[in-house]
N, C-alpha and C positions, 0 to 999 in steps of 0.2 A: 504493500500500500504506500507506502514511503516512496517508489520511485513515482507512482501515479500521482499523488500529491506534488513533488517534485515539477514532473510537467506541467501538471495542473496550474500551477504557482506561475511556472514562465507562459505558458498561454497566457493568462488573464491578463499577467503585465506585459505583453505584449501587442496582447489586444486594446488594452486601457491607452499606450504608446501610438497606437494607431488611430482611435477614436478622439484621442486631445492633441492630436494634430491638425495643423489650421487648414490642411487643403480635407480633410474630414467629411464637413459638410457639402464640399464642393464636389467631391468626389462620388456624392452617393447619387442621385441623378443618373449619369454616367456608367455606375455600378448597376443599378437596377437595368438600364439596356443592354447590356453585356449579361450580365445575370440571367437574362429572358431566353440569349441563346442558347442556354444548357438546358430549357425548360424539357423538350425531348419533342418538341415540334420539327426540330430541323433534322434529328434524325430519322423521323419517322418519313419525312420527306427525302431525307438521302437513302433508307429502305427502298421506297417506292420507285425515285427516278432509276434506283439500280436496277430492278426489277423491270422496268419498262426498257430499258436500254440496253441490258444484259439478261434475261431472263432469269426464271428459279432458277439454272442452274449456274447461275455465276460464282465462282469463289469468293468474292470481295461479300457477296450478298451474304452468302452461308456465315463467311467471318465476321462478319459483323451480328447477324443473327444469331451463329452460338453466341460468340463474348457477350450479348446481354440474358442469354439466357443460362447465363454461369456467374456472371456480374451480381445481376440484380438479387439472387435470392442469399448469394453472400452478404451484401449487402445490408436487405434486410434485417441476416441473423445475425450481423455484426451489430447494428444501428440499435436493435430490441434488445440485446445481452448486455450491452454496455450500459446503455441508457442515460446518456449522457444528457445533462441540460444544456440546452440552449443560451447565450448570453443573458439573453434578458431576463431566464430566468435564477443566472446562477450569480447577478452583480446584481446586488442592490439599487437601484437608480436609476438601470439603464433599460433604454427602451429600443429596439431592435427599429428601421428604416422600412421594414416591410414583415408582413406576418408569412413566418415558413409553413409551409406545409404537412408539416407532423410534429412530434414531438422533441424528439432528441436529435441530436447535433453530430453523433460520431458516428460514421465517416460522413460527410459531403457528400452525399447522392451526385450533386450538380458534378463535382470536382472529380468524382469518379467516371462519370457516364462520360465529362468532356477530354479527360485523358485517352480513355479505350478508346474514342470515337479516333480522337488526334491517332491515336499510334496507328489504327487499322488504317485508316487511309492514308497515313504517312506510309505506311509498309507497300502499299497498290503504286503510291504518286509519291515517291519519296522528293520531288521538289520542293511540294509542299508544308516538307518537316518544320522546319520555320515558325511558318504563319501559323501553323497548327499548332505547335509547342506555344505559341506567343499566345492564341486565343486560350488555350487550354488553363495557360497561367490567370488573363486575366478574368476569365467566370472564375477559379476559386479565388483568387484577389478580391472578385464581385462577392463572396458569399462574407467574408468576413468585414468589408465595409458595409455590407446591409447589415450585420449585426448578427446575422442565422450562424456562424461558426465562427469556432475559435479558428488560431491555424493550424493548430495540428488534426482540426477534422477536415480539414484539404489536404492536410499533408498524405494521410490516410486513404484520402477519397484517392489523391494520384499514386503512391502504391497502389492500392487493388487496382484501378481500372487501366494503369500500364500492364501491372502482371497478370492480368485476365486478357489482355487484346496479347501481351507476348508469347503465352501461354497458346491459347487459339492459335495465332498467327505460325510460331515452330511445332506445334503439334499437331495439327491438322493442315495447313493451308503448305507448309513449308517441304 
């Protein structure tokens, strides 16, 4: 319990380091549009266009289709075990930019789903590694200035959903 308290302690003041910072306010705006990209709108849309332009039996499609069907239910039983509170409910004072979606905060759903997305189609378009690395960073950047995570539940979210898209990607696609 001592090392979990340990983190716990540098999360908060970290996160505290982040929110009395003066580009703070200015940044949450910003954060909420970026944010919205991880929502699972745009994957469901890159399922489909792949699917129209490459049929059921494309690899990129399949890949993408296991790693959320390996992702997500980790996910869950990681999110419900831990059960982690959310900023707002674990600092006194403070009031989160937007209301999450569920309960608990560890891992980042958003910060998971937007890595695995990043690395699988990085692995198809590797030009793209970049841009993709870069958005991927900034949705869970977006989770912890809305206030829904610390950063170690992005840090978490981008473990699992690199190691679930690298996973898929050398074990089945590779």
């Amino acid at each position: 319990m001592k090392l979990i308290d340990t983190v716990h302690n540098a999360d908060v003041k970290l996160f505290n380091s982040l929110i009395q910072s003066p580009s703070y306010k200015t940044l949450g705006p910003l954060a909420f549009y970026v944010s919205k990209t991880g929502d699972g709108h745009l994957y469901a849309l890159l399922g489909l266009g792949l699917f129209v332009l490459q049929g059921a039996d494309s690899l990129f499609l399949k890949a993408l289709f296991l790693a959320f069907l390996i992702e997500r239910p980790i996910y869950f039983v990681l999110k419900n075990s831990f059960k982690r509170n959310r900023p707002q409910q674990a600092l006194r004072g403070y009031k989160s930019l937007v209301v999450p979606s569920d309960l608990f905060s560890f891992p980042s759903g958003h910060s998971s789903a937007a890595f695995m997305v990043a690395t699988i189609v990085a692995w198809f378009f590797p030009i793209l590694f970049l841009p993709l690395l870069l958005w991927a960073m900034l949705v869970a950047l977006s989770r912890v200035i809305l206030g829904v995570h610390f950063p170690t539940d992005t840090l978490m979210g981008m473990v699992l959903g690199s190691g679930v898209a690298m996973f898929v990607l050398t074990g089945f696609v590779a």
